[in-house]
C-alpha positions in Angstrom: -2.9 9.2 28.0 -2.0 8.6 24.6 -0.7 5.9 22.8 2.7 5.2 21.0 1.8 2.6 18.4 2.1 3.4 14.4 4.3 5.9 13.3 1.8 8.8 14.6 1.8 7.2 18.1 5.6 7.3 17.8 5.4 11.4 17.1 3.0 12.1 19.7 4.7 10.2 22.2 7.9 12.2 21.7 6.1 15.7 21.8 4.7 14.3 25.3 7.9 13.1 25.9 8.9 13.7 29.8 5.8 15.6 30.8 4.6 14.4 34.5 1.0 14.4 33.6 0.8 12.1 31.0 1.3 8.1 30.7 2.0 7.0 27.2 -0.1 3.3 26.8 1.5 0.8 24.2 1.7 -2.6 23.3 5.0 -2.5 23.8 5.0 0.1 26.6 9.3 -0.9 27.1 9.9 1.4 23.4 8.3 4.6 25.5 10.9 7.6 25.1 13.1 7.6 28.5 11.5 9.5 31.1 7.6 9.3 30.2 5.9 6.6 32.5 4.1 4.0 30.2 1.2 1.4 30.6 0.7 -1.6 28.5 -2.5 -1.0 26.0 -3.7 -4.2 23.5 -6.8 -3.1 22.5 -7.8 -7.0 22.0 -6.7 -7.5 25.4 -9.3 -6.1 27.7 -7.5 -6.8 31.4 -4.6 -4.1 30.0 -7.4 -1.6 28.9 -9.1 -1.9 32.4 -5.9 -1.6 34.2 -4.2 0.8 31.5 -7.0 3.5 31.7 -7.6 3.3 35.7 -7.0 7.2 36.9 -6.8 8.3 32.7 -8.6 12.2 32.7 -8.0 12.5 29.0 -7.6 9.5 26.5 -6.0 10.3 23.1 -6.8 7.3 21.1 -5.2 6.6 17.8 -6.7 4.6 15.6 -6.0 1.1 15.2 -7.0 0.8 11.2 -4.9 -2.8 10.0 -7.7 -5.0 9.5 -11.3 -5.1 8.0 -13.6 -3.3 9.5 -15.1 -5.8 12.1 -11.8 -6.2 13.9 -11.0 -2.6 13.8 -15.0 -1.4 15.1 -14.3 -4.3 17.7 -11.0 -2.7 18.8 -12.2 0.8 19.0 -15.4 -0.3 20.7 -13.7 -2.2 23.3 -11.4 0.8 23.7 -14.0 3.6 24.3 -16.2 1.1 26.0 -13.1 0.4 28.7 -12.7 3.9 29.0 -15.8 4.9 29.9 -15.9 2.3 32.4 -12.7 4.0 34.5 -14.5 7.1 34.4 -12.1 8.7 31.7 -14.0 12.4 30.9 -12.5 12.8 27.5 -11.6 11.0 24.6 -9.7 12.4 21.4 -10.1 10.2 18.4 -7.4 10.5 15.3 -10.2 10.1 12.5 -10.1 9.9 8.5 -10.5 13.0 6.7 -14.6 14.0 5.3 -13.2 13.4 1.8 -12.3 10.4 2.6 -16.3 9.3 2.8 -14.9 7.3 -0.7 -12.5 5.1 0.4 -12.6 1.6 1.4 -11.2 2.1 5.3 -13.6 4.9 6.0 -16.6 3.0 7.8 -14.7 1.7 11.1 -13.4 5.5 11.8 -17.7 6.8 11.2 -19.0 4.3 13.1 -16.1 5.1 15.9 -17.4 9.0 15.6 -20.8 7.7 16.4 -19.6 5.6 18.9 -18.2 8.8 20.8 -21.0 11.1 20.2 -23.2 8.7 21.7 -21.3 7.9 24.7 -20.6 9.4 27.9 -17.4 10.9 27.9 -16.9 13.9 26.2 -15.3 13.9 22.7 -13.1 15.3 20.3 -12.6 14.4 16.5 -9.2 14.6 14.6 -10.2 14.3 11.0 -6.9 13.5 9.6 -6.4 14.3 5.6 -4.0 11.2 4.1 -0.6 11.4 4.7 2.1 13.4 1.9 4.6 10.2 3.0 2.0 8.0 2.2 1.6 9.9 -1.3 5.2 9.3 -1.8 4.7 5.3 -1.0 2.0 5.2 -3.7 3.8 7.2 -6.4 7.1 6.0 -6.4 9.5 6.9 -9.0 11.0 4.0 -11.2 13.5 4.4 -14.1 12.7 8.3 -13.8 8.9 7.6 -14.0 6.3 8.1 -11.9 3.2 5.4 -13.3 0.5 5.7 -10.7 -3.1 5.4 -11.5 -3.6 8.9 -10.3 -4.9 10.4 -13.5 -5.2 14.3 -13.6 -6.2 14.2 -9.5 -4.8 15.6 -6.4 -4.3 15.1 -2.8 -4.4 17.8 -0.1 -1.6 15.7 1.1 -0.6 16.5 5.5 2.3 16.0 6.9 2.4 13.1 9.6 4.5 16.0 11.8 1.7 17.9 11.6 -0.9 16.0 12.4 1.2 15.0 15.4 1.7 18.7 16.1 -2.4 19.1 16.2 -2.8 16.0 18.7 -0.1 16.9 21.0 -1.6 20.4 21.0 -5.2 19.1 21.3 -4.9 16.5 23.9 -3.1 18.3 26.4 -6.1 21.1 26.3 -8.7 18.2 25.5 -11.5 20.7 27.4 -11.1 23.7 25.2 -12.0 21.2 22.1 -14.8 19.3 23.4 -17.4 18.5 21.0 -15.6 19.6 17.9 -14.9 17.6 15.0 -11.2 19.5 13.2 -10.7 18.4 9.2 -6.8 18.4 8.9 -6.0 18.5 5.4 -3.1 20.0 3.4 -3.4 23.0 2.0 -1.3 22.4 -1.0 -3.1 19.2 -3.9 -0.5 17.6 -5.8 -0.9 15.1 -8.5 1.5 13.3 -10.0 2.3 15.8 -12.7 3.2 18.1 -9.7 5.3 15.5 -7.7 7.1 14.9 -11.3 7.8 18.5 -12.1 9.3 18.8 -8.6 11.6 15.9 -8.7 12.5 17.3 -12.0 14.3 20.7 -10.1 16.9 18.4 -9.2 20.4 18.7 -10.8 20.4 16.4 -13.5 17.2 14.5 -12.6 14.1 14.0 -14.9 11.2 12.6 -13.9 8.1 11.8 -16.3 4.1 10.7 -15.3 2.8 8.0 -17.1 0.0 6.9 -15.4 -1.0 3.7 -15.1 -4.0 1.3 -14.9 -6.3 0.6 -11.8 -6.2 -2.5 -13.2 -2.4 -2.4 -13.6 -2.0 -1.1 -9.7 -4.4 -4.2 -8.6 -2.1 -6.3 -10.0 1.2 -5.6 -9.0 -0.5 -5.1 -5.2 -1.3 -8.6 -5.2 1.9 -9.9 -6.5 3.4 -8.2 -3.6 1.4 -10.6 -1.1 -0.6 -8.3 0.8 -2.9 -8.8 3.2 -6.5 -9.8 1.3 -8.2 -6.2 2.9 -5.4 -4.3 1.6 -5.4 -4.0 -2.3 -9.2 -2.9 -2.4 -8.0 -0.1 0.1 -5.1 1.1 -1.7 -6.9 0.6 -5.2 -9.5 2.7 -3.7 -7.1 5.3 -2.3 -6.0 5.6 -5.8 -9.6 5.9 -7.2 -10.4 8.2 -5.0 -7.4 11.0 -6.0 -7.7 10.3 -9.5 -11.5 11.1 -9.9 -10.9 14.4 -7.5 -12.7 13.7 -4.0 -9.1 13.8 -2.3 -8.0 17.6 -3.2 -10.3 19.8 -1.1 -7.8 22.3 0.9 -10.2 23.7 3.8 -9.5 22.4 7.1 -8.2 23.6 10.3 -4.9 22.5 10.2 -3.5 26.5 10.0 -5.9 27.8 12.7 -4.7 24.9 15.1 -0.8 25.1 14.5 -0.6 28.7 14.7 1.8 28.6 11.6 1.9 27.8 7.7 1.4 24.1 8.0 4.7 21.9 6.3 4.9 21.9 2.2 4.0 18.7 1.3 6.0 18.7 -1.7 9.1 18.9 0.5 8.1 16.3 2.3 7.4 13.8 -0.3 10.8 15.0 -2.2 12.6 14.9 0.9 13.4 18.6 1.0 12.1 19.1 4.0 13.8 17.7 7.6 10.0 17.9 8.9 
């Protein structure tokens, strides 16, 4: 089983898309691709996560990160706790990169690895690196300028297709995985000065960084109207690839696609189809 909320949910469920031995659990289970049965999964609903994981070998559970930490620890606990319960053997958790030890969102996905190791099914850990789209949401080019706080730092940015690639793979031969924890990072760092200089190749396109403020970013993130949690987490994200924890490029991404993982300059510029 895996589930199909979020925008990696969504990717997964298409690669498992039409396969007779797996059930795709959502909240809304009726947005399932065509042809994959589907069960109705709320992690704050516990009668769907006793139902939903009845006869479930090998859980794929992706994490369920919008909120502060008590709600998500309390969602992922009830989750592993349910699916012990219905005897599933194997749980594979989508995790949050060792580098990302810094940021704000980090604790619910440790104390979830804990949570696993400790338990009774058998476990395996998808350290995720941060997303190259999501690079491309925080460094958004305005009037040809790119002015995100991300000083002289670098991310070892992933693509989302990737990561879904390594889940996909993972889940579906849970057992020859069991008990190791994967770091999925890119194997590329870019900054802004990198993403600037690669708009810049574009027919008559320019494209300057002018980084900003912390300070500046906090502000404009709570003129948006966010959600309280979120401008400490994305201040933080910031933070964190401007003072260089975010840019380490050994993982296991390569080893587990078989292939050259996607550029993630292409994706963020949009070069890329992937």
């Amino acid at each position: 089983m895996t589930g199909a909320t979020g925008a990696l949910g969504r990717l997964v469920a298409a690669r498992l898309a039409g396969r007779d031995d797996v059930v795709i659990g959502s909240r809304a289970p009726e947005a399932v691709p065509a042809g994959t049965p589907s069960r109705l999964i709320d992690f704050e609903d516990p009668a769907s996560l006793r139902e939903g994981f009845t006869g479930v070998d090998t859980l794929l559970l992706i994490s369920a990160g919008y909120g502060e930490d008590d709600v998500v620890i309390a969602r992922h606990g009830a989750a592993i706790e349910a699916a012990e319960k219905a005897g599933v053997s194997h749980i594979v958790y989508t995790s949050l990169s060792a580098a990302g030890d810094h940021l704000a969102y980090a604790l619910a996905h440790r104390w979830t690895e804990r949570r696993l190791r400790e338990g009774t099914a058998n476990w395996t850990i998808l350290r995720n690196g941060l997303y190259a789209e999501l690079l491309a949401t925080l460094a958004p080019v305005v009037d040809g300028r790119i002015t995100a706080p991300l000083g002289s730092g670098r991310l070892a940015a992933v693509a989302r297709e990737d990561l879904a690639d390594v889940a996909a793979l993972v889940a579906t031969d849970a057992s020859a995985h069991a008990g190791r924890t994967y770091e999925l990072v890119g194997e590329e760092a870019v900054g802004g000065a990198e993403l600037a200089a690669a708009l810049t190749e574009a027919p008559g396109s320019t494209v300057s960084y002018e980084p900003s403020t912390l300070a500046e970013a906090r502000e404009a993130f709570t003129a948006l109207g966010l959600a309280f949690f979120q401008v400490p987490m994305l201040v933080g994200t910031y933070s964190s690839i401007a003072n260089g924890f975010m840019e380490g490029t050994d993982g296991d991404l390569r080893s587990l696609l078989g292939t050259a993982p996607r550029p993630a300059l292409e994706i963020i510029t949009g070069k890329s189809s992937g």
